[in-house]
N, C-alpha and C positions, 0 to 999 in steps of 0.2 A: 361553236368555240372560236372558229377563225375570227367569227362577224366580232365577238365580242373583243378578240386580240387589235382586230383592225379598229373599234372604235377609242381601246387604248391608247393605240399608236397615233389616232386622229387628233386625241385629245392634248396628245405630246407634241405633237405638229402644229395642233391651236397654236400652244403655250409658247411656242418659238415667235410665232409672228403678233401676237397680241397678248394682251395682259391679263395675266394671271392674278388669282390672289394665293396669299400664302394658304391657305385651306386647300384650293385648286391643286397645287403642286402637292400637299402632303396625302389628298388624295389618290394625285395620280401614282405616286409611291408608296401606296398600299398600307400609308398607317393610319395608326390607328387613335395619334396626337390629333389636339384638335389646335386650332390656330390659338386659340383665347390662353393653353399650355403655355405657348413662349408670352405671351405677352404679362402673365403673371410673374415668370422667371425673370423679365424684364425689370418690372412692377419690385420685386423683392430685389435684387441688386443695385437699383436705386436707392433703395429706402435703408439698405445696409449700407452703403458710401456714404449714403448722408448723415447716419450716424455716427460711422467714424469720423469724416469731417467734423461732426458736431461737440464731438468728445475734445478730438485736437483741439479745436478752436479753446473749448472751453480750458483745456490747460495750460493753453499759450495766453489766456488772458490770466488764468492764475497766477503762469509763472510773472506776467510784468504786471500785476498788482502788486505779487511779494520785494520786487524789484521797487519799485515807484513808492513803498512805502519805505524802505531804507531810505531810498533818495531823498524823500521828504523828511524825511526824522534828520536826517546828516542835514538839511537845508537848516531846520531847527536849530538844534546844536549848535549850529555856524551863529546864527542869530545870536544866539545866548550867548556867546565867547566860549561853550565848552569844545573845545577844538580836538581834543583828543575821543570823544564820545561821538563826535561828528569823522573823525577819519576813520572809525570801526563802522559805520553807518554806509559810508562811500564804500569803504573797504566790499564792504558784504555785498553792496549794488553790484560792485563791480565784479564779482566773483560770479554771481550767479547770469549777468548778463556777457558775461564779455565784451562789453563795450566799451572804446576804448573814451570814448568820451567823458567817461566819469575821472581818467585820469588826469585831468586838469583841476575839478577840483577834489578829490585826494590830493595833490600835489598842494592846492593852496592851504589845504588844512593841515598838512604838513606843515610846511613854511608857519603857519599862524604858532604853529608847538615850537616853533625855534630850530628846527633840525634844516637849516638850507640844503646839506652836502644830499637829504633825500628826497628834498623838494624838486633840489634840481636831476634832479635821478630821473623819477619821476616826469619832467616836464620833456626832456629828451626821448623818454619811451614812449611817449605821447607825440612826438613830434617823428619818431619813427615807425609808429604803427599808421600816422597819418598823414603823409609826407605834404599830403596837400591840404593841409588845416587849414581853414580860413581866418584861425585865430593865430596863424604862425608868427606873424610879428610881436603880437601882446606876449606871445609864449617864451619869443625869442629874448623879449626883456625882462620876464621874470629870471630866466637862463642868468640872463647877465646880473641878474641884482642878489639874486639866490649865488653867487661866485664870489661876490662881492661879499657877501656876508659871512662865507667860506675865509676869507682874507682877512677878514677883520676878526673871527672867533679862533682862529690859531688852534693851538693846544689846548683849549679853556674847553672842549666841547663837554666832556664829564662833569667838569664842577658847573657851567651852564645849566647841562639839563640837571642837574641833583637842585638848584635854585628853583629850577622852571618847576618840576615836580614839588617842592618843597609849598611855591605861590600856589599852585592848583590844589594841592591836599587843605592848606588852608583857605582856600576859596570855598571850595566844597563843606570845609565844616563851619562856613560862616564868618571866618577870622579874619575880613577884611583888610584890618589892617598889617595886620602880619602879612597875609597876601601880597600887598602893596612890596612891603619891606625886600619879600622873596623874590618879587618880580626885576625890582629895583636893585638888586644885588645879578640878577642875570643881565640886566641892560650894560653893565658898570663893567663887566667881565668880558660880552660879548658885540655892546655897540650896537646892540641888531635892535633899529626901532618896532618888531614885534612887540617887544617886550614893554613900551612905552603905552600901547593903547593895553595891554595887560593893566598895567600901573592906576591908569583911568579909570580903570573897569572896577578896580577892585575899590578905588578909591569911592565911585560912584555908587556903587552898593554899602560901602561904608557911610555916607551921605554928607561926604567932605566934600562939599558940592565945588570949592576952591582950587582944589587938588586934581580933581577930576577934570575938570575946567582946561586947567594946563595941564595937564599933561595927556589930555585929547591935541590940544588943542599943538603940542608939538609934535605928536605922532604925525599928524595932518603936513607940518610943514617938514618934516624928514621924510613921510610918503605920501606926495598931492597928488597923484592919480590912484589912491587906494580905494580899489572895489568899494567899501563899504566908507565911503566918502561921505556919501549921504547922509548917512544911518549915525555917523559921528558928529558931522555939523548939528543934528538934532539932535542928539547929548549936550553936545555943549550949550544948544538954548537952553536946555532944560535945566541946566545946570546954575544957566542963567536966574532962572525962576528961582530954584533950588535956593543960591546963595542968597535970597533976599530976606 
C-alpha cells in the first residue's frame, strides 16, 4: 500500500516539473471523466453561442430590411411629389431605427407639405441630436428659409393647409386641374415657392405642357439650389418635347 501511496505522490511530483495531460491529472485525481468529457462540453457551448449569434444576427438584418424598406418607399413617394405618403414612410423608418439621420429628410418632406414652422422643428432636433452634422450648414439654411417662410405665411397657416389638402385630394383623384387651382390659391396666401413646383406638377400630369413649363421653371428661380434641381430641369425639357 505505502509503495502504491509513494507512486501517487511520484506521479504528483512528475506533474509539478513536467507536462501533464488533462487525462494525466484527472487520473491522478481519481475520476472517473475521461479528458474527450470536457472537450465535448466545449464542442456544445460553442455550437450553442454560435447559434445564438446566429439567430441575433438574423433579426438585426430583419429589423434594417423592414427599416430600408420604409426608406425606400419614402425615397419613392418624394419622387412622385406624394410628400405626405413619403413623410409616413420616413416617419416609420425613423421610429423603428432611431436614427437620427432620417430626420433631415422628414424634415424636407415636411417643408415639401408647406408646414415650415415643423420643418424647421424638425431641422433643429436634428441638429441637436447631432451637434457635429456634417451637413450642419445646409441644415442651418434650411433653418433659415423654413423662418422665412414662417414670416411670410403669418396667420394664413389654416386656410393654407385646407388649400394644400384641397390640391392633393384632387391630385389623387386625378383632377389636375383643379389641383393646379388649389395649389395656386396656397401659393397666393402663403408666398411659399413649395407650392409653385406643386402648380407644375399638377399642371404636368394635366399635360399643359406650357403651364408646367413655367411654373417649373419659376420654382427653380425662387429656389436655385433645390435638392431636386435636376430632376425639374428634365421636366421642363420634357415639357419642351411635350408642347410641340
Amino acid at each position: 500500500m505505502s509503495s502504491i501511496g509513494g507512486m501517487k505522490g511520484l506521479v504528483a511530483c512528475l506533474c509539478l516539473f513536467s507536462a501533464c495531460t488533462p487525462q494525466d491529472v484527472l487520473n491522478r485525481q481519481g475520476s472517473t471523466l475521461r479528458n474527450t468529457d470536457f472537450v465535448q462540453v466545449a464542442v456544445d457551448q460553442k455550437k450553442d453561442a454560435d447559434r445564438k449569434a446566429q439567430t441575433e444576427e438574423e433579426k438585426r438584418r430583419a429589423a434594417q430590411a423592414e427599416i430600408d424598406r420604409h426608406a425606400n418607399a419614402g425615397a419613392a413617394r418624394m419622387d412622385l411629389g406624394e410628400y405626405d405618403a413619403a413623410l409616413k414612410e420616413y416617419k416609420e423608418a425613423y421610429v423603428l431605427s432611431n436614427d437620427p439621420k432620417y430626420l433631415p429628410t422628414i424634415a424636407l418632406a415636411t417643408r415639401k407639405t408647406g408646414d415650415c414652422t415643423a420643418a424647421k422643428n424638425l431641422y433643429n432636433e436634428y441638429l441637436t441630436k447631432v451637434p457635429t452634422a456634417p451637413d450642419r450648414a445646409a441644415v442651418d439654411a434650411k433653418i433659415r428659409e423654413a423662418q422665412t417662410c414662417e414670416k411670410n405665411l403669418g396667420n394664413n397657416f389654416d386656410k393654407v393647409r385646407e388649400y394644400y389638402q384641397k390640391g392633393v385630394t384632387h391630385y389623387e383623384l386625378s383632377e389636375y386641374n383643379e389641383a393646379a387651382l388649389a395649389f395656386k390659391e396656397a401659393y397666393r396666401l402663403s408666398k411659399d415657392p413649395t407650392y409653385l413646383y406643386n402648380i407644375g406638377r399638377a399642371y404636368r400630369q394635366a399635360k399643359n405642357c406650357g403651364e408646367a413649363s413655367k411654373f417649373y421653371k419659376t420654382y427653380l428661380q425662387a429656389v436655385p439650389e433645390a435638392e431636386d434641381k435636376e430632376k425639374i430641369q428634365g421636366y421642363i425639357e420634357d415639357m419642351k418635347q411635350c408642347a410641340r
